[in-house]
C-alpha positions in Angstrom: 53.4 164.9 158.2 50.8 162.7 156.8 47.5 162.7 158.8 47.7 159.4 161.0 43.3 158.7 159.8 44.2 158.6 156.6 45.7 155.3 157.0 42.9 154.1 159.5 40.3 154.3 156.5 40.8 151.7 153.6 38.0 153.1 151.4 41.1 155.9 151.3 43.8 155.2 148.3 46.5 155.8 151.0 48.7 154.0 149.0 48.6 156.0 146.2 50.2 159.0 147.8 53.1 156.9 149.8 53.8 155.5 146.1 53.6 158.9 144.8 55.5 160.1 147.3 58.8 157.9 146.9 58.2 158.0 143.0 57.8 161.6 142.9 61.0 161.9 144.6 62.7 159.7 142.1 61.4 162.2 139.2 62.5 165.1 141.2 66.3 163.7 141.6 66.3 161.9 138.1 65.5 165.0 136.1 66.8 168.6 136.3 63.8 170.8 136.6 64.6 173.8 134.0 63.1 176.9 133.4 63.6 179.2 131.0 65.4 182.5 131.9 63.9 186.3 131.6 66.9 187.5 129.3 66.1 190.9 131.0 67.1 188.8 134.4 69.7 186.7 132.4 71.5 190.2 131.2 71.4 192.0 134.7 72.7 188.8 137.4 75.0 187.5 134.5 76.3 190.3 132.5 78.4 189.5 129.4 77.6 186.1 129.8 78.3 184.4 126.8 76.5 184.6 123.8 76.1 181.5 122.6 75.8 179.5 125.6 71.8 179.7 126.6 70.9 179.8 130.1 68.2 178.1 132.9 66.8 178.1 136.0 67.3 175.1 137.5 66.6 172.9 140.8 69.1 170.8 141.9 68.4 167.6 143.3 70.9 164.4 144.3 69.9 161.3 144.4 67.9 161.7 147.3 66.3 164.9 147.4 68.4 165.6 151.0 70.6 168.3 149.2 68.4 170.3 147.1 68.6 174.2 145.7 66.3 175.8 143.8 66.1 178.8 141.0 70.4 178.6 140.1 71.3 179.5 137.2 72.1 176.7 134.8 73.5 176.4 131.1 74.8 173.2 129.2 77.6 174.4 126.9 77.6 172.8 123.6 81.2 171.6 123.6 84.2 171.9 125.5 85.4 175.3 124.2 81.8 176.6 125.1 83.1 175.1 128.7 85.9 177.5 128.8 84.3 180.6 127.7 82.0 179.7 130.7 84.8 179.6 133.1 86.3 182.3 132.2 83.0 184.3 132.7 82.6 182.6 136.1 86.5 183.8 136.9 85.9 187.1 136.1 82.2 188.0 138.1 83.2 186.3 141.1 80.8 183.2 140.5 81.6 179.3 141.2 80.9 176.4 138.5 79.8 173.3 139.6 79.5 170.4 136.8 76.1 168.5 137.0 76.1 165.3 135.5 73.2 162.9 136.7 72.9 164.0 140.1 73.2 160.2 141.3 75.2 160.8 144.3 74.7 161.6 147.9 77.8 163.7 149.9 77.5 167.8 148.4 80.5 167.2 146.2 78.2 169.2 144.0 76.4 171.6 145.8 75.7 171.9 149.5 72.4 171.8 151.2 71.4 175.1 151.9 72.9 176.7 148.8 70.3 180.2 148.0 69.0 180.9 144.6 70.7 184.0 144.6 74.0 182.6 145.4 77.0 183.1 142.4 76.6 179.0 141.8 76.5 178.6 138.0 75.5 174.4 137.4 76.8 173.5 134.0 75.3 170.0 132.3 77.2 167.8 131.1 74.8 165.3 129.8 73.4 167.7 127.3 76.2 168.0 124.8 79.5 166.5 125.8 78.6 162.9 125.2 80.5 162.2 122.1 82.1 158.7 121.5 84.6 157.2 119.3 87.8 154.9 119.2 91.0 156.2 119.8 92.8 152.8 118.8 91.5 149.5 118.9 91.9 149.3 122.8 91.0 153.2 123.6 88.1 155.2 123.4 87.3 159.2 123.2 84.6 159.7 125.3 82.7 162.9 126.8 82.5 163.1 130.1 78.3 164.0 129.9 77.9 160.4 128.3 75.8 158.3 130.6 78.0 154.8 131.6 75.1 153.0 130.2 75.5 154.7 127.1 79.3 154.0 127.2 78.9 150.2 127.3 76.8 150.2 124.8 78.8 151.9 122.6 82.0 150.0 123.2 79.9 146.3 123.0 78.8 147.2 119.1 82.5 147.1 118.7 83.4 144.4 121.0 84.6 145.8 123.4 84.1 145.7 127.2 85.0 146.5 130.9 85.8 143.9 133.7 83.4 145.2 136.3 81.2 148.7 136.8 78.9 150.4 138.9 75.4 149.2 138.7 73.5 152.2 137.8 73.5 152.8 134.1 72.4 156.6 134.5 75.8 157.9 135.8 77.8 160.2 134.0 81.0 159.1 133.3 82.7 162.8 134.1 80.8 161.7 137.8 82.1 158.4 137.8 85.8 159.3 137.2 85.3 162.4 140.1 84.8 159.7 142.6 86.6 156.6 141.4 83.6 155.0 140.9 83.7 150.9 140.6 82.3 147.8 140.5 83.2 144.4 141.7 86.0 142.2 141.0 89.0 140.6 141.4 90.8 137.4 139.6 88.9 134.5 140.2 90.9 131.5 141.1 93.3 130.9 138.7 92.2 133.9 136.5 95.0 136.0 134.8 94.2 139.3 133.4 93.2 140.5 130.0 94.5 142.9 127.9 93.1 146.4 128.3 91.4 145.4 131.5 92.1 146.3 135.4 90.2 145.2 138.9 90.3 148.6 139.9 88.1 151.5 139.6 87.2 153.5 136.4 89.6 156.0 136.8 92.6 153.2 136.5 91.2 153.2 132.5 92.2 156.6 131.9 94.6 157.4 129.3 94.7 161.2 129.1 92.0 163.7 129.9 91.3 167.1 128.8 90.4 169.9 131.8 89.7 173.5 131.8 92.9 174.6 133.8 94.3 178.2 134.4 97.0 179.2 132.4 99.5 181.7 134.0 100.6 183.1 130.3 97.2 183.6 128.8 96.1 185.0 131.8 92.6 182.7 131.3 91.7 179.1 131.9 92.1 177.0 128.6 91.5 173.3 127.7 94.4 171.2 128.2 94.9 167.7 127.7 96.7 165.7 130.0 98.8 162.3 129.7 98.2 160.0 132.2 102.3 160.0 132.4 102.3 163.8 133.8 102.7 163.9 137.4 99.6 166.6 137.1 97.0 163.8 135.7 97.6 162.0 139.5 95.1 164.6 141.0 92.8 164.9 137.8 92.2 161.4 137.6 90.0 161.1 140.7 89.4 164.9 141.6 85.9 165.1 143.6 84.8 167.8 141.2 87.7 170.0 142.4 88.4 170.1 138.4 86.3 170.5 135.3 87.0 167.6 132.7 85.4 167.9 129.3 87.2 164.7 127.6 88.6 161.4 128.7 90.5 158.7 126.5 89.5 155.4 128.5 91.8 151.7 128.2 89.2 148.9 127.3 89.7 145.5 126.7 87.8 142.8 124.5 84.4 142.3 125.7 83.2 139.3 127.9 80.2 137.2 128.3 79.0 136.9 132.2 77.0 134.6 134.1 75.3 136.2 136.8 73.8 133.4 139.6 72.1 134.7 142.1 70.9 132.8 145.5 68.9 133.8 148.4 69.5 130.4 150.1 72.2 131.0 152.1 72.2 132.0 155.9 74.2 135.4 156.9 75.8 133.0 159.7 76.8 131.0 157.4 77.8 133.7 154.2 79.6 136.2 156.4 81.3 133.2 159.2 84.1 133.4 160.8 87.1 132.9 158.9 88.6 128.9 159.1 85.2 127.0 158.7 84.6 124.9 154.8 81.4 126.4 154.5 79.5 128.3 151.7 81.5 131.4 152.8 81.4 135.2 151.0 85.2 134.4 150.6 84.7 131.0 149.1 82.7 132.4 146.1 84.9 135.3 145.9 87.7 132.5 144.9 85.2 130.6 142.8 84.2 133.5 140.7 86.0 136.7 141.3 82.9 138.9 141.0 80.8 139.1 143.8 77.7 141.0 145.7 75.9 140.6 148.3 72.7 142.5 149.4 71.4 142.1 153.4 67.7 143.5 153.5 68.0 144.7 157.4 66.2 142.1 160.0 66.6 139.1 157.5 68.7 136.0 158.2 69.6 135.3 154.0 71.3 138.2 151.9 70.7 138.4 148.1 74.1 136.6 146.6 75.2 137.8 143.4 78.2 136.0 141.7 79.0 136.9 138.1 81.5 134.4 136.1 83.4 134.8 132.8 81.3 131.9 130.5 82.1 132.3 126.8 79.3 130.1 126.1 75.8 130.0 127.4 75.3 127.5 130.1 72.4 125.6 130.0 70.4 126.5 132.8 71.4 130.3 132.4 68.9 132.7 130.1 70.2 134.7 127.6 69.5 138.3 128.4 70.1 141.3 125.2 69.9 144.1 127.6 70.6 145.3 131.2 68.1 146.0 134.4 66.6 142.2 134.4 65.8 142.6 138.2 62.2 144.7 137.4 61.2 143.7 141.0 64.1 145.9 142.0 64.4 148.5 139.5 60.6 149.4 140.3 59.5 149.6 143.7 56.6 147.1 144.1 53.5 148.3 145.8 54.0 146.8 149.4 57.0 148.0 149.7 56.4 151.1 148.5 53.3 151.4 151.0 55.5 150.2 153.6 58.7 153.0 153.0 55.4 155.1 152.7 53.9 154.8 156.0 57.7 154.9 157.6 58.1 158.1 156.4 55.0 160.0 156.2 53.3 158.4 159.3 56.8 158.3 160.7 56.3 154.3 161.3 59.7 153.3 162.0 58.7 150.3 163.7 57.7 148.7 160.6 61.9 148.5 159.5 61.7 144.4 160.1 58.3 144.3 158.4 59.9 146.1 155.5 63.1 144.1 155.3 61.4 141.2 155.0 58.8 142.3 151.9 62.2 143.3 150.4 64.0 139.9 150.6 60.4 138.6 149.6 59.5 140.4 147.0 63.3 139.4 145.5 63.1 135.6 146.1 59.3 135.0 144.4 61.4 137.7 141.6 64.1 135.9 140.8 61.8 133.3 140.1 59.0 134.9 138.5 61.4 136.8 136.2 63.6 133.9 135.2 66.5 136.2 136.2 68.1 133.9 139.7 70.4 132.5 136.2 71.1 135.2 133.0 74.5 135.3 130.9 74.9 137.5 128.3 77.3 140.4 127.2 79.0 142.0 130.3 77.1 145.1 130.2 73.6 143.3 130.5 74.5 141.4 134.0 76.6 144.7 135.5 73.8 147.0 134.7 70.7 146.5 137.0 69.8 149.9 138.8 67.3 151.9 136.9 66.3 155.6 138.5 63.1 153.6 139.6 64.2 152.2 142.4 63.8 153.1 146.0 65.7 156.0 146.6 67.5 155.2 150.1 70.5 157.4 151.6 73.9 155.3 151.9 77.5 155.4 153.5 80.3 153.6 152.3 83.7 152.7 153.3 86.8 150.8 151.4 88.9 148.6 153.3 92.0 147.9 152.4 93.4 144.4 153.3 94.7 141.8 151.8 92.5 139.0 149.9 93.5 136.5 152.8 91.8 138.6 154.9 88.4 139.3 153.2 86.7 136.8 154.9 87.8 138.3 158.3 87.2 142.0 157.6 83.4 140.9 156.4 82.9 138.5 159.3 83.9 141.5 161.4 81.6 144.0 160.2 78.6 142.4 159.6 78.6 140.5 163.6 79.3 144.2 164.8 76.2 145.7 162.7 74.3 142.8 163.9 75.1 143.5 167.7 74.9 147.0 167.4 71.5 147.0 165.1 70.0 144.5 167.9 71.2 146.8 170.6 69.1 149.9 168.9 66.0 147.5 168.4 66.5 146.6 171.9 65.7 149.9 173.0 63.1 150.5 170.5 65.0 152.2 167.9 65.2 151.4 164.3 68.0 153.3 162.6 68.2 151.5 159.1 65.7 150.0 156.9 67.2 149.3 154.1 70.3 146.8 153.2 74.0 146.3 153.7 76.0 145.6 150.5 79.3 144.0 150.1 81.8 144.4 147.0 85.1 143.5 146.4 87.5 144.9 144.4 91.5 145.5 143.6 93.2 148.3 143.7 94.1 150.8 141.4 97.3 149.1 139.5 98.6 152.0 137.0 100.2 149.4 135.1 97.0 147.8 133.9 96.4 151.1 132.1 99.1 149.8 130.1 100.8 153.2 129.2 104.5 153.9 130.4 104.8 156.2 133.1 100.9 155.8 134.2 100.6 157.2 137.5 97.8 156.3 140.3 95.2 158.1 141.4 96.1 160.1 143.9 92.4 161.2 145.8 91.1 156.9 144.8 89.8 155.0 147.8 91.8 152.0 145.6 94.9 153.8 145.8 97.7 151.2 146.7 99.2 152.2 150.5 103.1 152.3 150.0 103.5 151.3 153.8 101.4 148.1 152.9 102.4 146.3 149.8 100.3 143.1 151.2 97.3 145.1 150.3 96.3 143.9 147.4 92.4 143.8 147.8 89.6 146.4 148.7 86.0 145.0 150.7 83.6 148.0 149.8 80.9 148.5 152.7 77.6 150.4 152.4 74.7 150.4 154.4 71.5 151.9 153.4 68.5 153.4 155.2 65.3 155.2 153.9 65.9 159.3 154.0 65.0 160.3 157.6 65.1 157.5 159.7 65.4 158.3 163.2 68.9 157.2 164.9 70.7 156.9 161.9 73.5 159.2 161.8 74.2 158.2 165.6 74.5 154.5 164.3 76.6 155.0 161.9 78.8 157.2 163.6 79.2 153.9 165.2 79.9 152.2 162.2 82.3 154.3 161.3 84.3 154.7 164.1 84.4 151.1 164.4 85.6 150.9 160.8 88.5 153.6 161.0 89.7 151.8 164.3 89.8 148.6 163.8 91.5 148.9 160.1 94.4 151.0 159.1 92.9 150.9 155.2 89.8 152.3 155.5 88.9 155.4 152.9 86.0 156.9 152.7 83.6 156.3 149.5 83.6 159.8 148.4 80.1 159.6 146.4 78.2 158.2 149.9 78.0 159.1 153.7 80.9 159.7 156.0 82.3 162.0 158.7 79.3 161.5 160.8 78.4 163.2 164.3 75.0 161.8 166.7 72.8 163.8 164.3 74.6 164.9 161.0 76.8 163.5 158.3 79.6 165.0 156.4 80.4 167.0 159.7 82.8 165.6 162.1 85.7 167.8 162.1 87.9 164.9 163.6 87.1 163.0 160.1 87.1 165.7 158.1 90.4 167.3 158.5 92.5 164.0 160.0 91.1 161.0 159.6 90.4 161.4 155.6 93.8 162.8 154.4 95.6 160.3 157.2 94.1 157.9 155.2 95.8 158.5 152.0 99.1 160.2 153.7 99.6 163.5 154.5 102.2 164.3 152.2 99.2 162.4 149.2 96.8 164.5 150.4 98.7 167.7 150.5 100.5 167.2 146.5 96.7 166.4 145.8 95.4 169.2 146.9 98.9 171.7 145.7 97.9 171.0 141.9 94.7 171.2 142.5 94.7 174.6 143.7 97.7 175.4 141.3 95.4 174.2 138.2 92.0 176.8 139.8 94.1 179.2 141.7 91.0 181.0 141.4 88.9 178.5 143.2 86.0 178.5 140.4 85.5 174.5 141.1 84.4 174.6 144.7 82.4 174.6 146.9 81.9 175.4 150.9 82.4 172.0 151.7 85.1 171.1 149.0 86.8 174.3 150.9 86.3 172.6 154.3 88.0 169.1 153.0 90.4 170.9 151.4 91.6 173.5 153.5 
C-alpha cells in the first residue's frame, strides 16, 4: 500500500505513479510478456516437443491482472496442423492446452488464478499466426480464429461487407469471441426487417462450419476436422468456453451498413430507466426508435451516457463523418483526474472517493462528446461499433442476460436498475462503497439458426442467446453488467446480491460467460449453488448435459481444461 504522505505533499508527482499504476496494468494484461526458453530447459520439461513449433515463457495476464501466472510455457504454432502436432504432444506427456487469444476477459476460462509455473499448462497463441482471411462466397468468409475482430471488420468493409452489431473492443480475438458468444447490441428497429447474411444474435449465430482439433478413435490421435454447422456436433463447438480448440471458422456476413451513432447525456435515470406505462424518453422508447442501443451509468450520477446507433445510408447533416473506430479518446485513454482519482482508491485504499469519481467520469464524457465532435458520428458500421481501445480503465465486471420478451424490456430494466439503486444507497448508507465504476445496458435477440441461412443450422447449445423451448415469447435478451475498480471493498457481497436477485426474479437469466458470476460474500466464480444448478438449469439439464457428452467425447482426454472448466463441467 501506497504511503498515505505521499499524497499529503504536492511538490510530490503522486499522480504520476497512480497513472502509472492503472496504465501499467493495462500493458501488463494487453501484451503477453515472453521470454525466450533455455533449449536445455525446453528439451528436459517438454521432451520431444515438436520441432518446428518454438517455445516461450510466458506471463499470463486477463484483462485485469486478477488472474495472473507467471514462467508457463508458451508457443504460437504457425498454422493449424502445427496446432495438432501440439496437441498430440500435450496428449501424450500428461500436459493441458489452453488457447490464448487477447486475454480480454475476466472469469479463468483460460487459466485459473493460482496456476504454478511449473504446472503441465502449455498457452498456445493464436494471434501470432492463425489470422488469415479470405472470402468463402460473396456472403462468407474464412477466417482464423487468432485474427483480432477489429482486424475482421476491416477486412470484410474493403469488400463491402459488414455485421449488424459487435462487441466494442476491437482487440478481441475472434477464436475468444466465438468461445463465449460474444455480442453487441441490436434488435429490429421499428419496422426494420432483416438483411441478408445478417442476425441480432451473437457471433457465434454467423458460423457456417468450423475446423477443431478433435480426437479421433481410428487414428488413435487428435486431428483437424471441420465441422458443418448442420452436424448435431457443431451445437457444442459453436459456443464452447474453451472446452475445444478451433483453428478455423467460415463466418455468414451480410452487405455492409452505414451507422449513426447519437449519443446524449441529457436524460435523467428516473426518467431513462421509468417504470413501464409512462410516454417519456424511456430506454424502451429508443430501443423501438433505433434498434441499437447502450447505455452507460457512471455510479452516483443521476444521467447515464445514451448511445443509440441507426441505419443512415446517407450522412445526416448534423452527424460527422468518422474513417475509423475509437472516436471516444476521453474514454479510450484514461484522463488524468480520473486516473488520480482510481489511483488514490486503490493504492491509498480511498473508497470514499466512488461518488467523486463517478462524477469526473460522467464529466469528463459530457465536456468529450463536445470537445471531440463525437455526441453525432456516421460512418461505416465498424467505425461507430468499435470504441474500446486497451487504454481504457481496466475495471472488473459481471454480466447477466435476461431473457424476456421485447414488451418486457422496459420492465426488466426498470427492475434492475431501482434495485441497484436501493441496494447501492443501502451500502453508502453504512459507509460502504462497493462499485465505482458504471452499469451498462445492451439489448440483443437471440441466437435464430435460421439467420445463418444454411439448412439444418443448429443453435448454440452453451449461448446465453440460446432460444428457451419452454418460452417461445422470448424473443429478446437485456444484457446487464456492472463494473467496479479491481479490489473494491464489498463488492462481491453486493453483487451476490445482484445476482441472486437476477436469478429469482427472472426464469431467463444466463450467465455472461466472459464476466463475473457465481458469487459468495467475498469471492466470485465460487458458489457451488450457481455453479452446479443454477447455470446448467438455466439452459436445461438435458442442454447442458448433450453439451457437455460431445464435449467430452471430442477431448476424452481432457487436454482443453482446466480446474475450473472441470468444476462447471463435472
Amino acid at each position: 500500500m501506497t504511503d498515505r504522505s505521499v499524497s499529503n505533499h504536492p511538490q510530490d508527482d503522486s499522480s504520476w505513479s497512480r497513472r502509472g499504476f492503472l496504465l501499467s496494468a493495462a500493458a501488463l494484461a494487453a501484451v503477453p510478456i515472453l521470454l525466450p526458453a533455455d533449449p536445455a530447459a525446453a528439451a528436459e520439461e517438454l521432451p520431444d516437443f515438436p520441432a518446428g513449433v518454438a517455445l516461450h515463457r510466458s506471463a499470463y495476464r486477463n484483462w485485469v491482472g486478477e488472474i495472473t501466472a507467471d514462467g508457463l510455457w508458451a508457443c504460437a504454432p504457425a498454422g493449424p496442423d502445427q496446432v495438432a502436432e501440439v496437441v498430440n504432444w500435450a496428449w501424450r506427456h500428461g500436459w493441458r492446452v489452453r488457447a490464448r487469444g487477447s486475454s480480454h476477459g475476466w472469469s479463468p476460462l483460460t487459466v485459473t488464478e493460482g496456476t504454478a509455473s511449473d504446472a503441465p499448462v502449455l498457452l498456445v497463441d493464436t494471434a501470432s499466426h492463425l489470422t488469415a482471411l479470405s472470402l468463402d462466397s460473396a456472403s462468407a468468409v474464412r477466417a482464423g480464429t487468432g485474427v483480432t475482430l477489429e482486424a475482421l471488420l476491416t477486412y470484410l468493409e474493403e469488400h463491402g461487407l459488414g455485421v449488424t452489431a459487435a462487441p466494442a473492443p476491437g482487440d478481441l480475438t475472434l477464436g475468444g469471441a466465438l468461445a463465449v458468444d460474444a455480442h453487441g447490441t441490436a434488435v429490429p428497429a421499428d419496422g426494420e426487417q432483416r438483411l441478408p447474411g445478417q442476425t441480432y444474435g451473437s457471433l457465434s449465430n454467423r458460423i457456417l462450419s468450423l475446423t477443431a482439433v478433435v480426437w479421433d478413435e481410428d487414428s488413435g490421435a487428435y486431428v483437424l476436422r471441420e465441422f458443418s454447422r448442420a452436424e448435431a456436433d457443431s451445437a457444442a463447438l459453436l459456443t464452447h468456453l474453451g472446452r475445444a480448440f478451433v483453428t478455423e471458422v467460415v463466418l455468414r456476413v451480410g452487405a455492409n451498413s452505414n451507422l449513426r451513432c447519437v449519443s446524449r447525456v441529457d436524460i435523467p435515470a428516473a426518467e431513462l430507466f421509468a417504470a413501464p406505462g409512462g410516454d417519456g424518453r424511456t430506454f424502451a422508447s429508443f430501443l423501438e426508435q433505433a434498434g441499437r442501443v447502450e447505455a452507460i451509468w457512471f455510479a452516483y450520477t443521476e444521467f447515464p451516457w445514451l448511445k443509440v446507433w441507426s441505419v443512415a445510408p446517407t450522412r445526416p447533416l448534423t452527424s460527422r463523418r468518422v474513417t475509423s473506430p475509437y472516436n471516444y479518446p476521453f474514454s479510450d485513454n484514461v484522463p488524468t483526474l480520473v486516473a488520480d482519482l482510481a489511483g488514490r482508491m486503490v493504492s491509498d485504499a480511498a473508497w470514499y472517493l466512488a461518488p467523486v469519481l463517478g462524477n469526473a467520469q460522467l464529466d469528463v464524457a459530457t465536456v468529450g462528446l463536445t470537445a471531440t465532435l463525437s455526441a453525432d458520428i456516421w460512418g461505416p458500421s465498424k467505425n461507430t461499433l468499435l470504441y474500446i481501445k486497451p487504454t481504457t480503465l481496466r475495471v472488473t465486471a459481471n454480466g447477466y442476460a435476461v431473457l424476456t420478451s421485447r414488451d418486457q424490456v422496459q420492465r426488466v430494466v426498470s427492475e434492475f436498475t431501482d434495485f441497484y439503486r436501493e441496494r447501492l444507497a443501502a451500502y453508502t448508507a453504512q459507509g460502504r462503497f462497493p462499485v465505482n465504476g458504471t452499469v451498462e445496458i445492451r439489448v440483443t435477440g437471440l441466437d435464430d439458426p435460421a439467420e445463418a441461412e444454411l439448412e439444418g443450422a443448429r443453435a448454440p447449445l452453451l449461448s446465453a442467446l440460446r432460444a428457451d423451448q419452454e418460452h417461445p415469447e422470448w424473443d429478446t435478451a437485456v444484457w446487464l453488467d456492472i463494473l467496479t475498480l479491481p479490489g473494491t471493498p464489498y463488492a462481491e457481497a453486493f453483487l451476490r446480491e445482484i445476482e441472486q436477485f437476477l436469478l429469482d426474479g427472472y426464469d431467463g437469466t444466463r450467465v455472461e460467460w466472459s464476466k463475473g458470476w457465481a458469487y459468495t460474500d467475498d469471492a466470485v466464480w465460487e458458489d457451488e449453488e450457481v455453479l452446479g444448478t443454477a447455470i446448467p438449469g438455466s439452459f436445461g439439464e438435458a442442454v447442458w448435459g448433450q453439451a457437455a457428452g460431445v464435449l467430452d467425447r471430442l477431448d476424452p482426454h481432457g487436454v482443453f481444461g482446466n480446474a475450473f472448466l472441470d468444476r462447471l463441467f463435472r
